[in-house]
C-alpha positions as CSV (number, residue, x, y, z in Angstrom):
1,X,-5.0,-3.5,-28.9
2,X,-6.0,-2.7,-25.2
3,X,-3.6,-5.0,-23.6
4,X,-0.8,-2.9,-25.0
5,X,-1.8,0.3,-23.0
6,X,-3.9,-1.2,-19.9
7,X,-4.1,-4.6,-18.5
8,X,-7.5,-5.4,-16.5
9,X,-5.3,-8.3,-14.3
10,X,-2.6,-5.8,-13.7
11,X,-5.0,-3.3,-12.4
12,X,-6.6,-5.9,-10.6
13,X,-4.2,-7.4,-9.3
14,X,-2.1,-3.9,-8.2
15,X,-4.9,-2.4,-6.7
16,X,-5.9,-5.9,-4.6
17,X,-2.1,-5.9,-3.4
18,X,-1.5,-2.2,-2.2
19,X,-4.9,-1.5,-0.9
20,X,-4.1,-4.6,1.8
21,X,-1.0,-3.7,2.2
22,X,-2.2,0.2,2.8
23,X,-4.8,-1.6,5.3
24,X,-7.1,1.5,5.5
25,X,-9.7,0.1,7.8
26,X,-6.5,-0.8,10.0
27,X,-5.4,2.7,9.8
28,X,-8.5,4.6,11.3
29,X,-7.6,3.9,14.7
30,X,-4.2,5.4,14.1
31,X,-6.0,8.0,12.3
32,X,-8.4,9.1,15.0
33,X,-6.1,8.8,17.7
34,X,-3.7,11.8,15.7
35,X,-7.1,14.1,14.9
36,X,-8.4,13.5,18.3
37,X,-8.1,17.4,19.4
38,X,-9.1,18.2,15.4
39,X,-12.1,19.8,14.5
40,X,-14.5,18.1,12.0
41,X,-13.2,20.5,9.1
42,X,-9.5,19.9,10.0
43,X,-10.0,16.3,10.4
44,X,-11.2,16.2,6.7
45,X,-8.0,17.9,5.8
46,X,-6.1,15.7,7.1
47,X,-7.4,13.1,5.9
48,X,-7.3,14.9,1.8
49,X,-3.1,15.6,2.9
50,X,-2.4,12.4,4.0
51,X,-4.1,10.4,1.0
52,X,-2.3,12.9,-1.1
53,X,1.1,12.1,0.4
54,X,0.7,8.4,0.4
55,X,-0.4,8.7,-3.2
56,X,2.1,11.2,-4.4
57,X,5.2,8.6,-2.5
58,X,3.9,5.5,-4.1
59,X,3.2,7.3,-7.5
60,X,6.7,8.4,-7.4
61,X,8.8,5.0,-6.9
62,X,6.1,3.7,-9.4
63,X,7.2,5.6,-12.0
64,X,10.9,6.5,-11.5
65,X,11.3,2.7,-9.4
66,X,12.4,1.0,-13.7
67,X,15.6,3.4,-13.5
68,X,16.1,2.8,-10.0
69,X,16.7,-0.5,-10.4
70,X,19.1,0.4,-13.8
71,X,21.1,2.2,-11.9
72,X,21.5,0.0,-9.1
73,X,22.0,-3.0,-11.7
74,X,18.7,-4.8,-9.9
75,X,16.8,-7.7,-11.9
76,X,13.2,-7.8,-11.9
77,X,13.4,-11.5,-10.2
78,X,15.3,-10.3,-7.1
79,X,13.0,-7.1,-6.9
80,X,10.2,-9.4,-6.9
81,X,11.6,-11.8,-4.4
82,X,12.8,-9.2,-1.8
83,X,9.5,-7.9,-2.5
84,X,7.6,-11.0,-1.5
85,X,9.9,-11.3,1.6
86,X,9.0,-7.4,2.6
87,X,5.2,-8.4,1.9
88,X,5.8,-11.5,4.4
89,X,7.1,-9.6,7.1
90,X,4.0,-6.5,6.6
91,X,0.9,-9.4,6.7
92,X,2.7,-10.9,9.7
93,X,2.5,-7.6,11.3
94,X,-1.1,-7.5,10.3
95,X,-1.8,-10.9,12.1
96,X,0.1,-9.9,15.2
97,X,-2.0,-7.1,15.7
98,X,0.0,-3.9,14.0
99,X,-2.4,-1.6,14.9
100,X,-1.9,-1.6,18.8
101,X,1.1,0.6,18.7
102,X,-0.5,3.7,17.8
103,X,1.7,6.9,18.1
104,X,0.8,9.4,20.9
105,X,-1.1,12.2,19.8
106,X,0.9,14.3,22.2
107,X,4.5,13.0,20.8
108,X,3.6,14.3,17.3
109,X,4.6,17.8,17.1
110,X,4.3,18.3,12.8
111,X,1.2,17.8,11.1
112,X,0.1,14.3,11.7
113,X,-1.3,13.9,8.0
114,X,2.1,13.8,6.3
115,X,4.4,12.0,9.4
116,X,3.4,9.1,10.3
117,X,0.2,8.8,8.7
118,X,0.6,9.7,5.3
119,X,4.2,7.8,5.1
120,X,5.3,6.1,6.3
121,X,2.0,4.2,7.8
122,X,-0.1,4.4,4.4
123,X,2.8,4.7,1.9
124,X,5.3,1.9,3.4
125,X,8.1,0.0,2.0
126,X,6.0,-2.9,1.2
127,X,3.2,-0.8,-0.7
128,X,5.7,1.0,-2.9
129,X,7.8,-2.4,-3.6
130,X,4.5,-3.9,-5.0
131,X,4.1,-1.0,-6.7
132,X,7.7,-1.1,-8.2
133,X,7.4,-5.0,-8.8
134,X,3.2,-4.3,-10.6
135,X,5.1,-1.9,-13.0
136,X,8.1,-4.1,-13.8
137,X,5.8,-7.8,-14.1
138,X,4.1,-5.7,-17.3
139,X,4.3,-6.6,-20.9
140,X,5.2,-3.5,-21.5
141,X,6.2,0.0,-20.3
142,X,3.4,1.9,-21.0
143,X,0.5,-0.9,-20.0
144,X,2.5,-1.0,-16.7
145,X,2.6,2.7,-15.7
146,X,-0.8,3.5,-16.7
147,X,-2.6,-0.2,-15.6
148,X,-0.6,0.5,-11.8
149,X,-1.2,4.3,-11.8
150,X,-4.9,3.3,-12.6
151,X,-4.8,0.8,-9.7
152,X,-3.1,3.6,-7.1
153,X,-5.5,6.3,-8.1
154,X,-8.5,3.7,-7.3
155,X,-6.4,2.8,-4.4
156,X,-6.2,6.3,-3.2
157,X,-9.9,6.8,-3.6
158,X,-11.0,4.2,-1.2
159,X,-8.4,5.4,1.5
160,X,-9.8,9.1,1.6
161,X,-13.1,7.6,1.5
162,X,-11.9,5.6,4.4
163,X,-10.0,8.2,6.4
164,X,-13.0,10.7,5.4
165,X,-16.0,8.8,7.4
166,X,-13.6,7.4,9.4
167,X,-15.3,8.2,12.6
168,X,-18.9,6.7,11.5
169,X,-16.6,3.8,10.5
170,X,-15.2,3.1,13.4
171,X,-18.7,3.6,15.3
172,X,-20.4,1.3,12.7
173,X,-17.7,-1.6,12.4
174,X,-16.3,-1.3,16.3
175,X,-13.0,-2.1,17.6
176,X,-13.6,-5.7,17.1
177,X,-14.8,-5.5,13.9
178,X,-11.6,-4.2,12.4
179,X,-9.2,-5.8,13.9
180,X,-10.8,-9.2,12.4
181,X,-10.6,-7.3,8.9
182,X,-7.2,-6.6,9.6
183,X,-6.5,-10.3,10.1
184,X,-8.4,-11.0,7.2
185,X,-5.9,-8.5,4.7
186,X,-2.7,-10.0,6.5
187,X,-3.6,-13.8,5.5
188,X,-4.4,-12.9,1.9
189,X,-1.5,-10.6,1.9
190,X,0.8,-13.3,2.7
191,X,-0.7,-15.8,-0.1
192,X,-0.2,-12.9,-2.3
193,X,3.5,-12.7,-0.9
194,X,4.3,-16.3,-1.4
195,X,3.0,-16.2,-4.8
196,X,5.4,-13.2,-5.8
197,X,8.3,-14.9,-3.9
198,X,7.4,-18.2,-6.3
199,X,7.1,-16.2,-9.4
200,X,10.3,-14.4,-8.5
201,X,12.6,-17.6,-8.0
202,X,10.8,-19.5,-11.4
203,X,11.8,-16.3,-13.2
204,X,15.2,-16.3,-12.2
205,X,15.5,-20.1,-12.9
206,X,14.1,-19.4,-16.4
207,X,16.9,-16.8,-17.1
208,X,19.6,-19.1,-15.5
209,X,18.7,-22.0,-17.5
């Protein structure tokens, strides 16, 4: 009776998929680099706005992404292969070291917790396609809104969490520390991609044949 309004793999597997993708250990230096002139008390707000944009973005295409792809006449096998592919190129950005090019605190002129950090550096393509694909690999509607939704909220909690102690973070873990973390996410984010490029092309054989 559960399974018909929340799926524990779903979850599992959705918050797994967007919380490497997000990379929020990644994002700190990008995060303290754009609140570096912030005081303690605006860096926390920054870091409540930009968790709330990602969230409210990703929450969004999760949701509305099923009539997106109506419209635009999209099958769920090409979303998940394109997907994959996206997911391919983001974890080979996170094993070529992504988190070098962090923008210049003096280039950003609006508030640095909606552009670039809230999207589209947390809430990117490739974490709103693998939200878009969790919902549409469900058994049903309503066990894949609420299983994904579940999964983002969680999601969401460990990047404020993230963003929030961001600074003992960094101190704690050190420069090195992260970026071997980051390498870490990128090679199980590209065996999750492969996977979801595999399902994707068996799928579309199966309806073919």
């Amino acid at each position: 009776m559960i399974d018909a309004v929340f799926s524990p793999a779903l979850f599992a597997t959705s918050f797994t998929t967007v919380l490497v993708i997000q990379d929020p250990l990644g994002a700190v230096p990008v995060f303290l680099s754009l609140t570096s002139r912030q005081t303690p008390a605006e860096r926390r707000r920054s870091a409540r706005q930009a968790t709330l944009v990602s969230f409210s973005v990703i929450l969004a295409f999760a949701i509305f992404g099923r009539y997106i792809l109506k419209f635009l006449g999209i099958s769920v096998p090409a979303l998940q292969v394109s997907g994959g592919l996206l997911l391919l190129l983001v974890a080979l950005e996170l094993l070529t070291d992504r988190t070098d090019e962090s923008p210049d605190p003096e280039a950003v002129r609006a508030n640095a917790a909606l552009v670039p950090l809230g999207t589209p550096l947390l809430a990117g393509p490739g974490a709103i396609v693998a939200a878009m694909v969790a919902v549409e690999s469900a058994p049903s509607p309503v066990a894949g809104w609420i299983s994904v939704t579940t999964a983002i909220i969680a999601t969401h909690a460990v990047i404020w969490a993230t963003l929030r102690f961001s600074v003992g973070l960094h101190r704690f873990l050190g420069e090195s520390a992260i970026r071997v973390l980051t390498r870490i996410f990128g090679l199980l984010l590209a065996a999750i991609a492969v996977q979801m490029i595999a399902d994707g092309v068996l799928a579309y054989i199966a309806a073919v044949l």
